[in-house]
N, C-alpha and C positions, 0 to 999 in steps of 0.2 A: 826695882829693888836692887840693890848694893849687892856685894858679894855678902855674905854672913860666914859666921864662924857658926859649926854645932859641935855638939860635944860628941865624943869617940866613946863605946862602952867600954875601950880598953884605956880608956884616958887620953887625956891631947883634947884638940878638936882639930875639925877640917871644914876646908872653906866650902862653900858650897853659894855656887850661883846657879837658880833655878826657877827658872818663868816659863809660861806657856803663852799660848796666842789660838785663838778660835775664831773663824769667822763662816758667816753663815752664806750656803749654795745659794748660785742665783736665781733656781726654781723654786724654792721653797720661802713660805713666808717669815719661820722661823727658827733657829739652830737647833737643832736635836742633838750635838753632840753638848758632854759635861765635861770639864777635869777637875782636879784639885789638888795641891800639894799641902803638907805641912810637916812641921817638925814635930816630934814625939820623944819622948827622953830617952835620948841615946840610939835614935834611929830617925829615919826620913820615911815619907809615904807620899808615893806620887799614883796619880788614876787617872785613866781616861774613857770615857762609853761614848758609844754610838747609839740615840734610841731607832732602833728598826724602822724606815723609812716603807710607809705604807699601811704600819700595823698603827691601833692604836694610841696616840696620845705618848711618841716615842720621846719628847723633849721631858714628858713627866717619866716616864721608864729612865733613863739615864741620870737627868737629875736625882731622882729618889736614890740609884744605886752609889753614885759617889757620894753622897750625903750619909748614906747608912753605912758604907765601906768607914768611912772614914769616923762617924760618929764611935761605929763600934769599937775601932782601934785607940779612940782617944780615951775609953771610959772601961776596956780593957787591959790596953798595955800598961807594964809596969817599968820593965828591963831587960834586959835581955836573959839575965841571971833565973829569971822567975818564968819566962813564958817561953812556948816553943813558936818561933815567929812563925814558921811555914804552916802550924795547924793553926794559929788564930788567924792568919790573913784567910786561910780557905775555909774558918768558920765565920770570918768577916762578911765573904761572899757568898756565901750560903745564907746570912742575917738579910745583904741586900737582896736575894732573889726571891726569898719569902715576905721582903718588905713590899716587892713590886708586885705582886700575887694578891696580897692581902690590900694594897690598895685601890688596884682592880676591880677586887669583888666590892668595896665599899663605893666607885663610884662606878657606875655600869657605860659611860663613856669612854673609860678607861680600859675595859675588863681585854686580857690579852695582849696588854702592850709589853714589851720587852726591849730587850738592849743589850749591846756588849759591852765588855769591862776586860780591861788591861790592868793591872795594878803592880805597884812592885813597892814591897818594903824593904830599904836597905837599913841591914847591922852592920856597920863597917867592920870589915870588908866585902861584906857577902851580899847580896840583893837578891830576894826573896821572890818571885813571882809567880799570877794567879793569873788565870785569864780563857775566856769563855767569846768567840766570835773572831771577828776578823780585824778587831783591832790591832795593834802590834806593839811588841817592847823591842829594842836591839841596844847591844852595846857598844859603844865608838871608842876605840883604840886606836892611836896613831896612823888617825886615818882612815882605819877599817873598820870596817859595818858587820856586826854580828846577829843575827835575826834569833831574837829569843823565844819566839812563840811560833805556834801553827796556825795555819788560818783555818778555822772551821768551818768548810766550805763545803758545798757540791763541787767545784772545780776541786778544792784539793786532792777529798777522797778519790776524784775519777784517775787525776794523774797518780795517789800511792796506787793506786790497783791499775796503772798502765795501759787504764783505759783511753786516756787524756792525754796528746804528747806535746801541747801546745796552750797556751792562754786562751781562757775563753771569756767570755762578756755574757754569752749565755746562763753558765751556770756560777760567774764569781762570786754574784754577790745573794746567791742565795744559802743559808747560814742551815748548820744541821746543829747549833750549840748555839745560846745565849741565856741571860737571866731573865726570868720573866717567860711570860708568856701561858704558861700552863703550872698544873701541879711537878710535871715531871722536875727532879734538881736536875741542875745544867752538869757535864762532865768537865768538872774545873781542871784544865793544863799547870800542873805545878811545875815550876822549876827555878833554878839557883845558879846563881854565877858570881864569881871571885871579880873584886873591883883592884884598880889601883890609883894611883894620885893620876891626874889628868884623862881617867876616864871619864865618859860620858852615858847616863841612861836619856832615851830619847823614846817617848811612848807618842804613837799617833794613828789616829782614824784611818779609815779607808779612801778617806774623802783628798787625802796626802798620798798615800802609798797608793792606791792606784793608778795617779798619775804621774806619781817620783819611781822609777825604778832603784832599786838599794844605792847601785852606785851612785847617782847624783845626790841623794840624800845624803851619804857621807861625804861628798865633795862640797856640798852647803851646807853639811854640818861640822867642820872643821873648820880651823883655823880661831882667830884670837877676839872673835865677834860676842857680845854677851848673850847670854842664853835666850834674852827673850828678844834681843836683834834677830837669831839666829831662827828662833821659831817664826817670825814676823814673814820672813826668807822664806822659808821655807812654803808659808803658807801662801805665800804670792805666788812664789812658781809655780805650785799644783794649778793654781786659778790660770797663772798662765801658759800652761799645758793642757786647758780646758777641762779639768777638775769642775764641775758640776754641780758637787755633793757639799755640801757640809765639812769644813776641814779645822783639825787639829793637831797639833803639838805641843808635846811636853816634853824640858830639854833641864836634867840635872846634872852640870858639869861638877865633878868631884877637884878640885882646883890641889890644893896643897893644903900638909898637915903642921902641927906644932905642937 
């Protein structure tokens, strides 16, 4: 898809090129992760989940949550004038984690699947973020990689509490947050960051950032490549860094306004 023009809530529009790319791990039969982008009047909405790898029926846990993230925002949003974007995105994901609950209990193949979920809605110039597991948002500035989320990890917490002084494999990829799974609500990470012309939001699974350390992500996420060239990149390298897993990317370049 072309660059597009959206409309600005403060008037203008700006260009916005924005594609993703998924392709599914060599062990497994089939991709558990989802994304999905789309335009909204007078704002953007980009997502990405991972369904839990192990648990049940993680490829329906992930789709469900981007499906219902997104459903909710489009039959929701009105403008910006009229809603508080940060408390519907985090009651958006609170709609998918009760969607993923109550589809479990109706088919009992299902029952306890879960997922993470990264999302960001931007209001130019602000970008809104929600996000529960170890997926990730960062924002790219001339160059520079800025990590917007926490990983809800057992590795994380051991390193804040200076238990952990080193990477582990042991404990990375076991998640203390996600949607799904039980009655408990997930502890949704809210947070906001100030955009400008030729930044970039870049949302991706673990099945990427496990095997891209930040810096080469920004090093293959730069430069004058289109967003879904650039995701394509991106997703190769992991594979060829022996990424395993299930990999994704979502790459919205904020281009120039009018």
């Amino acid at each position: 898809m072309p660059t597009r023009w959206i409309s600005a809530p403060a008037g203008g529009s700006l260009g916005l090129d924005c594609r993703g790319f998924s392709h599914k791990g060599p062990v497994r039969s089939i991709n558990e992760d989802s994304y999905r982008s789309a335009d909204l009047p007078g704002a953007v909405f980009l997502e990405v989940a991972d369904g839990l790898g192990g648990e049940a029926a993680g490829e329906h846990a992930s789709r469900i949550a981007v499906e219902s993230m997104l459903g909710f925002l489009q039959s929701s949003w009105i403008s910006d004038s009229l809603e508080d974007p940060e408390d519907l995105l985090r009651r958006a994901a609170i709609r998918a984690h009760l969607d993923i609950v109550s589809d479990g209990r109706r088919d009992g193949g299902r029952g306890g699947m879960a997922t993470t979920l990264t999302a960001a809605l931007v209001v130019w110039p602000t970008a809104y973020i929600v996000h529960a597991g170890d997926s990730r948002a960062y924002r790219l500035r001339d160059g520079a990689l800025q990590r917007l989320t926490t990983d809800h990890t057992v590795e994380q917490q051991l390193r804040e509490r200076g238990v952990l002084q080193a990477p582990s494999l042991r404990y990375r990829n076991i998640l203390v947050n996600h949607l799904g799974g039980d009655d408990r609500f997930p502890e949704l990470q809210m947070a906001r960051v100030e955009l400008d012309l030729g930044d970039s939001l870049l949302l991706a699974t673990d099945g990427l950032t496990d095997a891209l350390p930040d810096a080469d992500l920004a090093s293959l996420a730069s430069g004058g490549e289109s967003a879904e060239a650039v995701c394509r990149k991106l997703v190769q390298a992991a594979r060829e860094r022996g990424s395993t897993d299930d990999a994704t990317a979502l790459l919205a370049r904020f281009l120039f306004g009018k």
